[in-house]
N, C-alpha and C positions, 0 to 999 in steps of 0.2 A: 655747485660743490656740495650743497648742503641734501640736496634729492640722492645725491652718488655715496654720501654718506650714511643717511637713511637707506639706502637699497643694501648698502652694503652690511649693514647692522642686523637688514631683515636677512639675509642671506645667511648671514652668523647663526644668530639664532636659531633658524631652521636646521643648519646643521650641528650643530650644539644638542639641538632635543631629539634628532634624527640618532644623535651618537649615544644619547644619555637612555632610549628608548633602548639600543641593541645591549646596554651593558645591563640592562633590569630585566631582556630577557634570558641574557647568559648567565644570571644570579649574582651578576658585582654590582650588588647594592652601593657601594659606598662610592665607587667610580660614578652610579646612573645619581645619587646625592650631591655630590660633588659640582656636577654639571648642569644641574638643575640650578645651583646657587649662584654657580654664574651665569647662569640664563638671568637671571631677574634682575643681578649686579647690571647685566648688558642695557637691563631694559633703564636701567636709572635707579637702582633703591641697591644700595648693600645690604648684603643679609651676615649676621654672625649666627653661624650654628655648628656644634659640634662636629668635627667631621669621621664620623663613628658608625656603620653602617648599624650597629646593633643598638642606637640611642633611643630613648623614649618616643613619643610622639608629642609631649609639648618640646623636647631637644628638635625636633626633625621639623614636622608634618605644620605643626601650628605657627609658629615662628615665621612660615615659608609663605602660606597658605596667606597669611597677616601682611607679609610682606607685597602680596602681590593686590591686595584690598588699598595699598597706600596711598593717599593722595598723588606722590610725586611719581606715580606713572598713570597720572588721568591723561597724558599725552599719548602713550604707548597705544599701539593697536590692539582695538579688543580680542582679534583674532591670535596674537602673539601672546596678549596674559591666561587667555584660555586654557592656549595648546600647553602651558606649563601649570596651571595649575590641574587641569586632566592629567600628565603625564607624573606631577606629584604624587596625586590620587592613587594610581596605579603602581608607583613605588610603593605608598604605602599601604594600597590592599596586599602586595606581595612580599610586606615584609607585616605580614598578620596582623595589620591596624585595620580591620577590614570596618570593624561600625564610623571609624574616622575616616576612612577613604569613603564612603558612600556618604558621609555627612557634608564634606568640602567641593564633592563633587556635584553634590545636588546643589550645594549654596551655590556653585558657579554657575549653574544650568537656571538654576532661580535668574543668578543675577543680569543675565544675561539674555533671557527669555525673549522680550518684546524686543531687541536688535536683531533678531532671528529674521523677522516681518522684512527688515529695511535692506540687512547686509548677506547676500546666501551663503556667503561662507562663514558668516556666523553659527546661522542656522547650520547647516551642516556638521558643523563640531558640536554642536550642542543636541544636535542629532544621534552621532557617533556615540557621547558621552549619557543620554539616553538608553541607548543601549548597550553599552557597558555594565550600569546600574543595571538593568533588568537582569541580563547574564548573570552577575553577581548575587543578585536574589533567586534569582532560580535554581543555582547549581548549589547553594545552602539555604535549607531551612532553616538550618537557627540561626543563621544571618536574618534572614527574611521575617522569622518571627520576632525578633528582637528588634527592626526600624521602624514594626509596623505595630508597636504596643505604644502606647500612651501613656504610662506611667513609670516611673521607676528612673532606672541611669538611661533608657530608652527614650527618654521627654523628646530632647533636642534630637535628634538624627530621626525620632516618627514624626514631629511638628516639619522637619524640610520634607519629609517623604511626601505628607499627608498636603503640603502646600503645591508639589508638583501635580498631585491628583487633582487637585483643585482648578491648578491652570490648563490640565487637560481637559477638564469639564467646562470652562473657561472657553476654550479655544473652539470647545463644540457647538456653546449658545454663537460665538458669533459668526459660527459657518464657515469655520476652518477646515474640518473634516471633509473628505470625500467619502469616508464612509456613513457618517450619521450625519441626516438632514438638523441644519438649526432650527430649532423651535417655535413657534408659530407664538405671540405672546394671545391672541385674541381668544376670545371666548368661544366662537363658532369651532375655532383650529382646534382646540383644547378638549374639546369634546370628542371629537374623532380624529387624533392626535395617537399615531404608535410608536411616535420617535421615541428614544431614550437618551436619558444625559449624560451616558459613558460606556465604551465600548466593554467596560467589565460591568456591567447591570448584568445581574442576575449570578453572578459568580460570586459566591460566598465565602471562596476560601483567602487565604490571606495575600495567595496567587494572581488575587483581584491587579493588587497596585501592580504588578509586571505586564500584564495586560493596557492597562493606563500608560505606562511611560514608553509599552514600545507604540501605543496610538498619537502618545504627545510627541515623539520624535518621526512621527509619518510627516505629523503638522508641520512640527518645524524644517523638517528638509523633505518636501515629497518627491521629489527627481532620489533622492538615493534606496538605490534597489535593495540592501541588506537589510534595512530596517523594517521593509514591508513583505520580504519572507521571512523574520523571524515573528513579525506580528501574527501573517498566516500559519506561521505553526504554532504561536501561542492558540490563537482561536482553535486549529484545529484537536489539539490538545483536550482543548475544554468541551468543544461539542461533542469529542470521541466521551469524555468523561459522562457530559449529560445525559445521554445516550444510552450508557452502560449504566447508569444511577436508574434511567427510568425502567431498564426492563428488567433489574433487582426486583423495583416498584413493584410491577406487573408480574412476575414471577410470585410473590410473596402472596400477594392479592390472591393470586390461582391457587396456592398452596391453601391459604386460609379459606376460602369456597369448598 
């Protein structure tokens, strides 16, 4: 009884977030809130939060977000507090909380990182949610320049950005990557050694970290095909950019001869 119950809760839920995802993209915010708060009631925690589609983000986003960190669903499947706290995320990038939807959504890709290894359907959301973040940074710069500064009201949302770049460099020393070979620690390797520690070496601009998280979410789910053509067109992006930089170079060179 108690398996048929469990099944039937995970059934709910799916379709709870499946229904709360179709009303955030027809714009009834306060319908896709609504449902999200009974997603987490379902999972074991009540949440009280206003139910206002136009409420703050400590009314909405943080209350939720808190709720789903709670101890009393360390039962719950990590795949089930995931998929709601992404699909949070995603209400509130689209109701213009966007430095707080990239902040909550990185902490849950953080938190969740090393299950990635054990459970694939871990990995896979946190793949998905990977590239989500990148999307988001790419299609605004001043999104993008504002999680990637270090100082200011930027601190906390650059410190999770800056922590994900980390675990992507991370994930390279210990041979995660199919693209870049893990590092040789010895002395003889080290001398004739052309590997590098991140698939954004050598990429200067702040472009770098979107580079990084679509390479971290290859790691973490490598069977799913989207993430590794938006990677090849990040790269290809950057070598067309290289490219056109160096024959500026060389042009200028010829000018001044």
């Amino acid at each position: 009884m108690g398996k048929h119950q469990d099944h039937m809760k995970s059934e709910l839920v799916s379709l709870q977030l499946a229904t709360a995802k179709l009303a955030r993209k027809h714009h009834n915010f306060s319908l896709a809130q609504r449902l999200l708060v009974k997603q987490v009631s379902l999972l074991g925690k009540a949440v009280k939060i206003p139910q206002d589609s136009n409420c703050s983000k400590k009314q909405f986003l943080e209350p939720l977000m808190e709720s789903l960190n709670d101890a009393s669903l360390a039962t719950a499947k990590p795949v089930d507090v995931m998929e709601i706290q992404r699909e949070c995320c995603k209400l509130a990038f689209a109701l213009d909380h966007s430095s707080e939807a990239v902040y909550y959504l990185s902490d849950s890709i953080s938190q969740y990182s090393n299950l990635g290894d054990i459970d694939s359907s871990v990995g896979a959301i946190n793949s998905r949610s990977l590239l989500t973040l990148a999307k988001w940074l790419l299609n605004d710069r001043k999104l993008l320049t504002a999680v990637t500064k270090i100082n200011g009201n930027g601190l906390a949302v650059a410190a999770k950005i800056s922590s994900l770049c980390e675990l992507e460099a991370n994930y390279v020393s210990l041979g995660h990557s199919t693209l870049i070979p893990a590092q040789d620690d010895s002395p003889e390797s080290n001398l004739n050694s052309t590997s590098v520690p991140s698939v954004a070496c050598g990429v200067t601009d702040a472009e770098s970290v979107c580079g990084q998280l679509l390479h971290l979410a290859t790691m973490q789910a490598p069977d799913l095909g989207k993430v590794w053509f938006n990677l090849a067109g990040w790269c290809y992006r950057w070598g067309r950019k290289t490219v056109e930089q160096a024959r500026c170079v060389s042009r200028h060179c010829v000018v001044k001869q």
